[in-house]
Steps between C-alpha positions, in 0.01 A plus 500: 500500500643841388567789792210693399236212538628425810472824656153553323420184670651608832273844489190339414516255832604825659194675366250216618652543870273647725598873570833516714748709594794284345331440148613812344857483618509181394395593157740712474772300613375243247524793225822613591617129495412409103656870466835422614470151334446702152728753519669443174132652388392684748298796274346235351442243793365745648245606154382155513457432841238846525361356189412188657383628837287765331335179276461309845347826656271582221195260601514650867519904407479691825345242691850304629694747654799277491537477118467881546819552709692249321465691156578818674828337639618382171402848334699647769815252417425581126462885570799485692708340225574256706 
């Protein structure tokens, strides 16, 4: 399985967590993991990763807050230039 299916598939159990503290955070830390792994690419790691959250997100438009903060920390990473 490629890095960005796995972390897909790592914020989509996150996402069906009940609402905790640690979920977020550990999104992130999950995000900033498949970063690191593709630095070689990271513009465009980080292009396909927002594509594929915002596909994931699209069926649950402002009614899961989580997929909410998640794209707004990867269009902070990609605003960033990170």
């Amino acid at each position: 399985m490629d890095r960005l299916k796995m972390c897909m598939c790592a914020l989509r159990l996150f996402a069906k967590l009940p609402e905790s503290p640690n979920r977020v955070p550990l999104a992130e830390q999950r995000i900033n993991k498949y970063l690191r792994a593709e630095a070689a690419t990271p513009r465009g790691s980080l292009s396909r990763l927002c594509v594929a959250i915002e596909r994931e997100a699209e069926p649950f438009r402002g009614t899961n807050h989580f997929w909410i903060i998640v794209q707004e920390f990867v269009r902070s990473r990609k605003s960033r230039g990170d």
